[in-house]
VOPAGU-2260 file (C-alpha; in pm, 1 decimal, decimal comma):
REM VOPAGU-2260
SITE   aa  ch    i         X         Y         Z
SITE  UNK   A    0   14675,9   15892,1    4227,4
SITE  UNK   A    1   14719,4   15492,7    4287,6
SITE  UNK   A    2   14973,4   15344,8    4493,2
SITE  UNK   A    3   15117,9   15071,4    4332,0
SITE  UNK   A    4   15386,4   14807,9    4391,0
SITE  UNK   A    5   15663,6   14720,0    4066,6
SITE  UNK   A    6   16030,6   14590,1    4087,7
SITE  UNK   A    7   16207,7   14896,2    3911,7
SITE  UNK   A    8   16401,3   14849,1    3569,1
SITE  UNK   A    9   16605,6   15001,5    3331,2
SITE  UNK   A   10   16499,3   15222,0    3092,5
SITE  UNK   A   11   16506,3   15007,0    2786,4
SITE  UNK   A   12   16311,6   14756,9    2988,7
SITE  UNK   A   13   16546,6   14453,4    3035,1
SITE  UNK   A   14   16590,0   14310,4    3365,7
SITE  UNK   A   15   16976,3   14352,5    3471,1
SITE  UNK   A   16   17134,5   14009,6    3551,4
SITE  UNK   A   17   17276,3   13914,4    3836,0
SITE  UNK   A   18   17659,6   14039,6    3722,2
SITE  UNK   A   19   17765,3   14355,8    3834,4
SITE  UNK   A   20   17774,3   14550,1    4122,1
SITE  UNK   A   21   17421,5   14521,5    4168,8
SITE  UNK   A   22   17377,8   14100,5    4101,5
SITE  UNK   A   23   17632,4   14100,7    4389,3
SITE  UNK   A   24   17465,4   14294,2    4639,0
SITE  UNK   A   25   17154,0   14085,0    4549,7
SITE  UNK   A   26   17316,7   13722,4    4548,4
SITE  UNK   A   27   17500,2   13724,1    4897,2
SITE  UNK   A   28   17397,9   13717,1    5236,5
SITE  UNK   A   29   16968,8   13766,1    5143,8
SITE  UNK   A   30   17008,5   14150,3    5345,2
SITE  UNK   A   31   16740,7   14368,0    5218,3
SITE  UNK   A   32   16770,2   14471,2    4838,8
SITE  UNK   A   33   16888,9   14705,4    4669,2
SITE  UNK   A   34   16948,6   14919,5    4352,5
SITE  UNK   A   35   16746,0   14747,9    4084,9
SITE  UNK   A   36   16578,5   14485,9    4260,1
SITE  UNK   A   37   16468,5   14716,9    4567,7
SITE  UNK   A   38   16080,5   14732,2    4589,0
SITE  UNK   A   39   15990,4   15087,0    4556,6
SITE  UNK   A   40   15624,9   15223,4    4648,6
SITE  UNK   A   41   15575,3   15446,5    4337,5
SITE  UNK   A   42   15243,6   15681,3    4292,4
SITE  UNK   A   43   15083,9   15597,2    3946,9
SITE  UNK   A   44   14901,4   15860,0    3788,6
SITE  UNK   A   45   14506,8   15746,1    3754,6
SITE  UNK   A   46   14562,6   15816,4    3381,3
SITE  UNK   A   47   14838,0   15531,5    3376,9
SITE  UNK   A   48   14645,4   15330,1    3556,7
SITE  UNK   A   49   14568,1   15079,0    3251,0
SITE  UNK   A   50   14926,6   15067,5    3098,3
SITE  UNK   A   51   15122,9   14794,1    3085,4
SITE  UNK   A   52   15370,9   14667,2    3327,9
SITE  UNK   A   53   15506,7   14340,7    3493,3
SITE  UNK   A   54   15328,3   14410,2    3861,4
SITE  UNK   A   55   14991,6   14419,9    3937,5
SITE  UNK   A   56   14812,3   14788,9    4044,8
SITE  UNK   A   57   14650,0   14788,7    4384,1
SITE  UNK   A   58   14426,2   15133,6    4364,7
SITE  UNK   A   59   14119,5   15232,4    4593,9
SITE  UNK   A   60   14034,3   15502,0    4324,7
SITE  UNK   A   61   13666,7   15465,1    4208,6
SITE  UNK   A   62   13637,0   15408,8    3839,6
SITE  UNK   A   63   13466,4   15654,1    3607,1
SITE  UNK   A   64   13091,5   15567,2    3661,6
SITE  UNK   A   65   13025,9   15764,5    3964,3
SITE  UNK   A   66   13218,0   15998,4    4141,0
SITE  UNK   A   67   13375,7   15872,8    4473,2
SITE  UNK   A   68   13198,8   15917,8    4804,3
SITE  UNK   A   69   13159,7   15777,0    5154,3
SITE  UNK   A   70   13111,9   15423,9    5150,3
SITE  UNK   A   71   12924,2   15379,3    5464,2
SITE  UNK   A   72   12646,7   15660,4    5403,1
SITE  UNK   A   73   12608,3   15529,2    5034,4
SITE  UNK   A   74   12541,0   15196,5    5155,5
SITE  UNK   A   75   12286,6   15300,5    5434,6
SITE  UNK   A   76   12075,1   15504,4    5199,9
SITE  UNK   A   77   12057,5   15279,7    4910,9
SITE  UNK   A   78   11931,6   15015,8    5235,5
SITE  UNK   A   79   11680,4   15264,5    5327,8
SITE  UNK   A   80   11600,8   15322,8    4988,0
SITE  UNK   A   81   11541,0   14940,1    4867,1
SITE  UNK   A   82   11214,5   14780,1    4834,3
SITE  UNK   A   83   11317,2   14496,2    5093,0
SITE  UNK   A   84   11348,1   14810,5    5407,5
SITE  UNK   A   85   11028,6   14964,3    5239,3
SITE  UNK   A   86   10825,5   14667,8    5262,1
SITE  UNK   A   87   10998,0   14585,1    5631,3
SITE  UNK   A   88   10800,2   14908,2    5689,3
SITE  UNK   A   89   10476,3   14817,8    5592,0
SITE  UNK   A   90   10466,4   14507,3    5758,8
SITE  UNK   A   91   10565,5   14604,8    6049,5
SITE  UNK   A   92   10262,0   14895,1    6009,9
SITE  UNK   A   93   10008,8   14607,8    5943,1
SITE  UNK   A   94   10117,9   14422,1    6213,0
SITE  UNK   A   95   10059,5   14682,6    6445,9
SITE  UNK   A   96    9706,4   14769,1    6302,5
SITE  UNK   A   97    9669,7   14371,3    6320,1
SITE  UNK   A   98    9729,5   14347,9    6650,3
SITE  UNK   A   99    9487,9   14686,8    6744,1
SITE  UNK   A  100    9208,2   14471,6    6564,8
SITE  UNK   A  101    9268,6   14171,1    6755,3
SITE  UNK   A  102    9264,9   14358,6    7120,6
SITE  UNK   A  103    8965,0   14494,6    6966,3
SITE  UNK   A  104    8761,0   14228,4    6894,1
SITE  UNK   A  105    8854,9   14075,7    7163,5
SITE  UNK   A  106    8696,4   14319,3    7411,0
SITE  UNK   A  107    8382,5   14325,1    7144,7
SITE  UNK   A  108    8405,5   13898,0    7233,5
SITE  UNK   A  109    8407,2   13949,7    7581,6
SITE  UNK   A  110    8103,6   14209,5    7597,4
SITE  UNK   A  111    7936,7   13888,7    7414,0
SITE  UNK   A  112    8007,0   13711,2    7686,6
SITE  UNK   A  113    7840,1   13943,0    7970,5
SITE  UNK   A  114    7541,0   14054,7    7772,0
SITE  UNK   A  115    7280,8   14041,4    8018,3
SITE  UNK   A  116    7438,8   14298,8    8230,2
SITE  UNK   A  117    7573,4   14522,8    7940,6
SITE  UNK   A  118    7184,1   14513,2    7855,9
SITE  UNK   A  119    7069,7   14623,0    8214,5
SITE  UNK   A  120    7324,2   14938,8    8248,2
SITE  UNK   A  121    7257,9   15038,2    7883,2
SITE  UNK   A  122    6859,6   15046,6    7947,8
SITE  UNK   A  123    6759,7   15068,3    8314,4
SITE  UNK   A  124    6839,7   15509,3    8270,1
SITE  UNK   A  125    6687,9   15577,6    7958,0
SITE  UNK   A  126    6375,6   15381,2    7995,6
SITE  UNK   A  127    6289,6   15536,7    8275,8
SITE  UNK   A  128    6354,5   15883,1    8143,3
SITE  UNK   A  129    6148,6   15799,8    7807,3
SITE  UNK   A  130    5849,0   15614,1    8042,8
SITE  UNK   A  131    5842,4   15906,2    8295,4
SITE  UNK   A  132    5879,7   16236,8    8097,7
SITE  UNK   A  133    5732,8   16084,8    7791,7
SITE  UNK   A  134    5471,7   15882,3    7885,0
SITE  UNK   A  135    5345,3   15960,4    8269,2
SITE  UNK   A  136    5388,0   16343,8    8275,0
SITE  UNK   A  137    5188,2   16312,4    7865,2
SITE  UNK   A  138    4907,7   16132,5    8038,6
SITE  UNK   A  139    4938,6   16361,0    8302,9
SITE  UNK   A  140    4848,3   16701,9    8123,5
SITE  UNK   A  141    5195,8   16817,0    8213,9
SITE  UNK   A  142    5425,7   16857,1    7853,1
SITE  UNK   A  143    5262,9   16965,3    7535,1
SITE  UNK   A  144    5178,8   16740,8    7215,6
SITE  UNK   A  145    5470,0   16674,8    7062,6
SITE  UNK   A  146    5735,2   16615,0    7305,8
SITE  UNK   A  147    5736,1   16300,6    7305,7
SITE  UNK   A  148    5909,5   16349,5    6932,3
SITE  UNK   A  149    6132,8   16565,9    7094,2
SITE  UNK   A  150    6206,6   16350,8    7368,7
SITE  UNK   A  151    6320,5   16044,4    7174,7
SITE  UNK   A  152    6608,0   16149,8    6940,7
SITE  UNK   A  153    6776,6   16326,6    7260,2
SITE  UNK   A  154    6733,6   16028,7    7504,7
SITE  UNK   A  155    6882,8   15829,3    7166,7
SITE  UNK   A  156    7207,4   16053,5    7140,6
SITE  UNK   A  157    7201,8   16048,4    7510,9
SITE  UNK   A  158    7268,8   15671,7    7534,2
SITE  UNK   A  159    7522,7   15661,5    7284,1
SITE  UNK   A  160    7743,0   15924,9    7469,7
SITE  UNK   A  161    7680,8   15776,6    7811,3
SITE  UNK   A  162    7746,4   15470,6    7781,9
SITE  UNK   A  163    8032,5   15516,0    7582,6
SITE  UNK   A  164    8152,8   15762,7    7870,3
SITE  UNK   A  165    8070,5   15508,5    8128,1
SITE  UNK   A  166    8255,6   15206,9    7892,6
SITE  UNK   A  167    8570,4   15416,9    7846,2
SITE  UNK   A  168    8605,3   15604,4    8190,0
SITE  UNK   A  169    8535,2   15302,3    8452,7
SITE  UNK   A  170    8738,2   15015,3    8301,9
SITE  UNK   A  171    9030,3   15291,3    8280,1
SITE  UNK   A  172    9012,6   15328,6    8635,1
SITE  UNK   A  173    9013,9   15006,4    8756,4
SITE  UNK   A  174    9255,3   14861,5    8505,1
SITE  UNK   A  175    9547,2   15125,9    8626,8
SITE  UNK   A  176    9449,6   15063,4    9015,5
SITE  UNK   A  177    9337,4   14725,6    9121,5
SITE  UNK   A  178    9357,2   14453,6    8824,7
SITE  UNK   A  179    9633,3   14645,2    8616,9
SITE  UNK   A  180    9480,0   14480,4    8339,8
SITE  UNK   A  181    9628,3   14755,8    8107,6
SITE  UNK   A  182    9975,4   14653,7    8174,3
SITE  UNK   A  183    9909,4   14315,1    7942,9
SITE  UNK   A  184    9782,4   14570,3    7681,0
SITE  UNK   A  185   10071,4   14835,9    7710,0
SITE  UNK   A  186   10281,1   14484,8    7642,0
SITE  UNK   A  187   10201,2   14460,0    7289,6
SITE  UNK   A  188   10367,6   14502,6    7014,9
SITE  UNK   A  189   10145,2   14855,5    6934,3
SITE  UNK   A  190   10214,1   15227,3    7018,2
SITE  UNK   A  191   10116,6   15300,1    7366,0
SITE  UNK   A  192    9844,0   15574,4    7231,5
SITE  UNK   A  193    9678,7   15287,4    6988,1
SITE  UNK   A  194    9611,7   15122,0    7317,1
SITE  UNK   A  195    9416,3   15476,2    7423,8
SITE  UNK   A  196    9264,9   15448,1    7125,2
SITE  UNK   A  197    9117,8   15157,2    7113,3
SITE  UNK   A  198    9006,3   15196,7    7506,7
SITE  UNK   A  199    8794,2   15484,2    7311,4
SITE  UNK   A  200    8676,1   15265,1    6998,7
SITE  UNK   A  201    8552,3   15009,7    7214,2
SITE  UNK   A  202    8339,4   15261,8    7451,0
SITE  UNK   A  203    8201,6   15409,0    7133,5
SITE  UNK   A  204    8085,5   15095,3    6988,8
SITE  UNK   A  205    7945,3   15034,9    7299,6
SITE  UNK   A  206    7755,2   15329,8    7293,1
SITE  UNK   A  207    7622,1   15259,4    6934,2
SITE  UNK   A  208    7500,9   14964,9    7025,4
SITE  UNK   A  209    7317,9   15090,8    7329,8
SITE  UNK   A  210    7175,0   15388,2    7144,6
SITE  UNK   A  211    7013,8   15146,8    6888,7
SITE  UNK   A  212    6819,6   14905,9    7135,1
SITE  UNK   A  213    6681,1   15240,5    7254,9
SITE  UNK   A  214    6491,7   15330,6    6901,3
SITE  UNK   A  215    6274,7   14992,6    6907,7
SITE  UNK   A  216    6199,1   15069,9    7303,7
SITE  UNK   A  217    6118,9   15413,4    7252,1
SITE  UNK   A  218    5890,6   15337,8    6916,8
SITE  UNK   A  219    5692,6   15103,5    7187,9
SITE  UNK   A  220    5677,4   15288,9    7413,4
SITE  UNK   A  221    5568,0   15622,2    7331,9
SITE  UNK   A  222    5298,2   15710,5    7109,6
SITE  UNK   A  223    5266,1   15946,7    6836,4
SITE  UNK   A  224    5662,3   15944,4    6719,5
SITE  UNK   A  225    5797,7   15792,9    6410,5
SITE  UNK   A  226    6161,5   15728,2    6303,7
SITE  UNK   A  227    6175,9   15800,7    5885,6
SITE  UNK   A  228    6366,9   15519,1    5772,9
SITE  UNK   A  229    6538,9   15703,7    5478,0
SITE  UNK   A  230    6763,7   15882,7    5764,5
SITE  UNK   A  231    6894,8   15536,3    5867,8
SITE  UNK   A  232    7261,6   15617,5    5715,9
SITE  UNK   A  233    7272,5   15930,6    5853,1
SITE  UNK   A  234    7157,8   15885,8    6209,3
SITE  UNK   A  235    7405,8   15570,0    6190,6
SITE  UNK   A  236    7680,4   15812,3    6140,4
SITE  UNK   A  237    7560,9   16096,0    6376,9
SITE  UNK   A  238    7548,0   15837,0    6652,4
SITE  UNK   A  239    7931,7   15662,8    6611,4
SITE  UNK   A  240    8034,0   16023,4    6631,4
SITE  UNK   A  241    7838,9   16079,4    6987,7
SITE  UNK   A  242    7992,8   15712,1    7114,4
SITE  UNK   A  243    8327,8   15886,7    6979,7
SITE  UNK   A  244    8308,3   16185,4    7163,0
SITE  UNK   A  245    8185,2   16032,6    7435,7
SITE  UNK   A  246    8478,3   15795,9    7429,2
SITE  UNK   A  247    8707,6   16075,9    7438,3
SITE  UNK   A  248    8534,5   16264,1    7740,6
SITE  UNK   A  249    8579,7   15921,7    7904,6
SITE  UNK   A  250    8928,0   15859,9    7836,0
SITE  UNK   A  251    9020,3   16217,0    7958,7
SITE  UNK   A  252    8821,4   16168,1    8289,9
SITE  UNK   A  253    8957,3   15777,1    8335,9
SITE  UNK   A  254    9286,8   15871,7    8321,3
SITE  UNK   A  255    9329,1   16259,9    8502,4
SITE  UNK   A  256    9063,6   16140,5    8771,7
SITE  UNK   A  257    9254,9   15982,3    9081,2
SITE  UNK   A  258    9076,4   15622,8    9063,0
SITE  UNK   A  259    9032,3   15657,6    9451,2
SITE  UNK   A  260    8789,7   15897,5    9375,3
SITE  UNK   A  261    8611,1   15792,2    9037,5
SITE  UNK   A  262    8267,5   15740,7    9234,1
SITE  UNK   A  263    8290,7   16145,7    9300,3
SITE  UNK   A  264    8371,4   16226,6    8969,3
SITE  UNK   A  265    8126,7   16062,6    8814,5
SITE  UNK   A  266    7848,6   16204,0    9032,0
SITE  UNK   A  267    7977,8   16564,0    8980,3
SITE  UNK   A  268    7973,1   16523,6    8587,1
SITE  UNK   A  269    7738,2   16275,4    8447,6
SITE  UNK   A  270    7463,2   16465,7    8574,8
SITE  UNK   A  271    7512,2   16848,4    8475,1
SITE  UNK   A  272    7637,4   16619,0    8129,0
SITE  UNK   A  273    7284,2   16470,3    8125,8
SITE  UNK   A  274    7065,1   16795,7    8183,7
SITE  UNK   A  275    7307,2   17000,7    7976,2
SITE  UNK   A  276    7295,5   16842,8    7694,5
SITE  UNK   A  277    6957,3   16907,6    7514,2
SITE  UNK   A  278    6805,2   16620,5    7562,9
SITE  UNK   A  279    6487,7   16715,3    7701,4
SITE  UNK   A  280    6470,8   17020,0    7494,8
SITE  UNK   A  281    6549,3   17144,3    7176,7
SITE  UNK   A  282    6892,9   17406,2    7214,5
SITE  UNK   A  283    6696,8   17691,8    6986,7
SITE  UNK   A  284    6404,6   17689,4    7243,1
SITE  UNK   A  285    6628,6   17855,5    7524,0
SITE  UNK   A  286    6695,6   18176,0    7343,4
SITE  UNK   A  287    6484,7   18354,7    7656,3
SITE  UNK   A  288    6757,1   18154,0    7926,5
SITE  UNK   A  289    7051,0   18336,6    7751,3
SITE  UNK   A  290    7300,2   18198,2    8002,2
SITE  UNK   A  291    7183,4   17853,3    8020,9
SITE  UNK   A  292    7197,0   17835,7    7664,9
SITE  UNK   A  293    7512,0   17928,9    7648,7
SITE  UNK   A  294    7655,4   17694,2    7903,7
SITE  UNK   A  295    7463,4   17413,6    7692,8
SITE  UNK   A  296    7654,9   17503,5    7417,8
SITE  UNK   A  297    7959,5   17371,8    7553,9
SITE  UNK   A  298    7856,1   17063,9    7606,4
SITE  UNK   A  299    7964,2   16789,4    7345,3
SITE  UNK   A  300    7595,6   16596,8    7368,4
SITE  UNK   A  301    7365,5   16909,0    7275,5
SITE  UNK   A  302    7558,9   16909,9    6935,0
SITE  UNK   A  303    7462,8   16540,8    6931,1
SITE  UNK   A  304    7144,6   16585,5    7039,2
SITE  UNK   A  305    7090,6   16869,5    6802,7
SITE  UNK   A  306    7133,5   16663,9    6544,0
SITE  UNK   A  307    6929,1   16360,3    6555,6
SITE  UNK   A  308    6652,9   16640,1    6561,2
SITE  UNK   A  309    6722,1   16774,9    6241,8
SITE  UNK   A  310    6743,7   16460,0    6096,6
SITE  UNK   A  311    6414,2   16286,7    6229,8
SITE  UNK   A  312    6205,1   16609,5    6303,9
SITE  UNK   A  313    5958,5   16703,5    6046,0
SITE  UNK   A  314    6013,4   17047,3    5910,1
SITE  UNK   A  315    5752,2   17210,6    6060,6
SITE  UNK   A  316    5932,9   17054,9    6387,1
SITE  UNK   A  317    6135,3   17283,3    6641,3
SITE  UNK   A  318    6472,4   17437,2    6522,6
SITE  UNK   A  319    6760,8   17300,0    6530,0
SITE  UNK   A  320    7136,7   17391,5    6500,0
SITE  UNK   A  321    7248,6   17308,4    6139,3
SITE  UNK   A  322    7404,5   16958,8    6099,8
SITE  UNK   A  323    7752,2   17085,7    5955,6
SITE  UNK   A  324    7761,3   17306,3    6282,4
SITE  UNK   A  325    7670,4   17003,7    6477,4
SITE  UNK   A  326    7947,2   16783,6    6298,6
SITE  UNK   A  327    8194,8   17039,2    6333,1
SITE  UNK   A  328    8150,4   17075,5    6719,6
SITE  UNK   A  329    8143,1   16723,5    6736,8
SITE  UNK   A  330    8476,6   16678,2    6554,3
SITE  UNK   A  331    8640,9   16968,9    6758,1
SITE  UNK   A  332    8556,2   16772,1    7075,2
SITE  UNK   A  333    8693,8   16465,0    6978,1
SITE  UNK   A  334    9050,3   16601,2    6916,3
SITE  UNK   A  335    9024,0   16837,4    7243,3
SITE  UNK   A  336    8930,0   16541,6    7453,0
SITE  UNK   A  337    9105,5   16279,3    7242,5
SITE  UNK   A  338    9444,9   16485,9    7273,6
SITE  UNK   A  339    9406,7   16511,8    7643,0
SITE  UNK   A  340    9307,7   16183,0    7678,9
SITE  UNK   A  341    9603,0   15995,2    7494,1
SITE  UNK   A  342    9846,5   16231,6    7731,1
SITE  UNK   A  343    9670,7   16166,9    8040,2
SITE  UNK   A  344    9675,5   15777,6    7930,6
SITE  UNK   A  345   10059,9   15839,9    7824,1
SITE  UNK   A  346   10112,3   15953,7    8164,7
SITE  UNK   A  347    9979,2   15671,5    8384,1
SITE  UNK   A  348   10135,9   15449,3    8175,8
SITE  UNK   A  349   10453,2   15562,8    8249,7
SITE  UNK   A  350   10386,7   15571,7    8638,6
């Protein structure tokens, strides 16, 4: 139906004049019409919609390309539906990863900046574990040919988690008590868990880069061990996943750890972390310690530790847990610890 407004004729078409009973009620006193010149609201059929007459047709009914709907969702989808909102979308996901990269490099910039004591807490603990149980108790009669190739790879895999740990856990703690430092971060434009996650990229890179001044050191410093180039790739990617897990661990224990008491914490996990973790031994060798192998197998570095052995042990060389185990574990831990860590960050960022 269309509502329409027409003056109302005759049947043959012809406008009366003004004579008549009619004329006269329509040429006095200007009172409201009526009879043939009264405006009458009539309801045109939509199939007379197109014939001809002297007044013009107001309708609201939608013509016969589409059938009629709600105006206001219509419009909102087709918005949501154009290429302008879709690329509003995208940039606004680029900006974000954008910014992540410049918070990023700008904590890589800054560890440029204090190198010299980045190098001393990176190398003062390991050298001293390769120079005394590799070298010293060797000379001394005290560990059998060999271990020295054992050693190595573990106290490699042990850097990279450790100081990744260290990188992610400690800065946590002091940024959400003393400096709040993070509240500058949790003011960009980025998700609050990109902000977690970057606290964990930047602890693992850390830890890669701590792991590799190791090889060099250890090369020089012990004798009879070798490092077979043609594993480069590999042991590249097995150690960003140990700074990665150890990332993780540290973001879970920087931000459930009351920073009041971060000195404790640390002393009450980073060693059982360090003597659990195969480092100083292969995992397969403790088959006769049933239990202590078994506690070692929870423990995120043994898989890390694990390994670097099989890749850089000859195969006549001590067992070792297969690598897909090893990246498996690995991977597990870094969602367990990763989830848990974004909450716990999510939670003292709300405080």
């Amino acid at each position: 139906m269309t509502t329409s407004a027409t003056p109302s004729t005759p049947a043959g078409g012809a406008r009366p004049s003004g004579g008549g009973a009619a004329g006269a009620a329509t040429s006095g006193t200007g009172d409201k019409p009526s009879g043939a010149d009264t405006l009458v609201i009539t309801a045109v059929p939509a199939a007379n919609k197109t014939a001809p007459g002297p007044g013009p047709v107001v309708g609201t009914t939608p013509g016969p390309a589409g059938p009629p709907g709600p105006a206001g969702p219509k419009t909102t989808m087709d918005s949501a539906r154009s290429p302008g909102a879709k690329g509003g979308r995208h940039r606004r996901r680029a900006g974000r990863w954008r910014t992540f990269c410049f918070i990023l490099w700008r904590d890589i910039f800054v560890t440029g900046r204090e190198i010299a004591p980045f190098l001393g807490q990176v190398l003062v603990e390991p050298f001293f574990i390769l120079f005394v149980f590799g070298k010293v108790l060797g000379e001394l009669g005290y560990t059998t040919p060999g271990f020295e190739q054992v050693l190595l790879p573990g106290v490699v895999a042990l850097n990279s988690f450790l100081v990744a740990l260290q990188n992610t856990a400690l800065p946590l703690a002091i940024d959400f008590s003393w400096t709040k430092e993070i509240e500058d971060r949790l003011l960009a434009p980025i998700p609050t868990a990109l902000v977690a996650v970057e606290k964990a990229i930047f602890g693992a890179i850390r830890g890669l880069i701590g792991s590799l001044i190791m090889i060099p050191i250890g090369l020089l410093l012990l004798d009879n061990v070798s490092w077979p180039l043609h594993t480069l790739p590999q042991t590249l990617g097995i150690l960003s996943l140990g700074g990665l897990v150890g990332g993780c661990v540290g973001l879970t224990l920087g931000t459930l750890a009351p920073p009041r008491h971060i000195s404790i914490v640390f002393a009450m996990t980073l060693t059982p972390i360090m003597f659990t973790g195969a480092t100083q031994f292969p995992w397969q060798s403790l088959s006769d310690i049933r239990w202590f192998q078994i506690l070692c197998a929870f423990n995120p570095l043994t898989y890390v530790s694990e390994a670097m052995r099989g890749l850089l042990l000859p195969p006549e060389g001590p067992d070792s847990i297969p690598l897909w185990i090893c990246i498996s574990a690995i991977g597990v831990a870094c969602l367990v610890y990763g989830f848990i860590g974004i909450r716990g960050f999510n939670k003292r960022a709300q405080d």
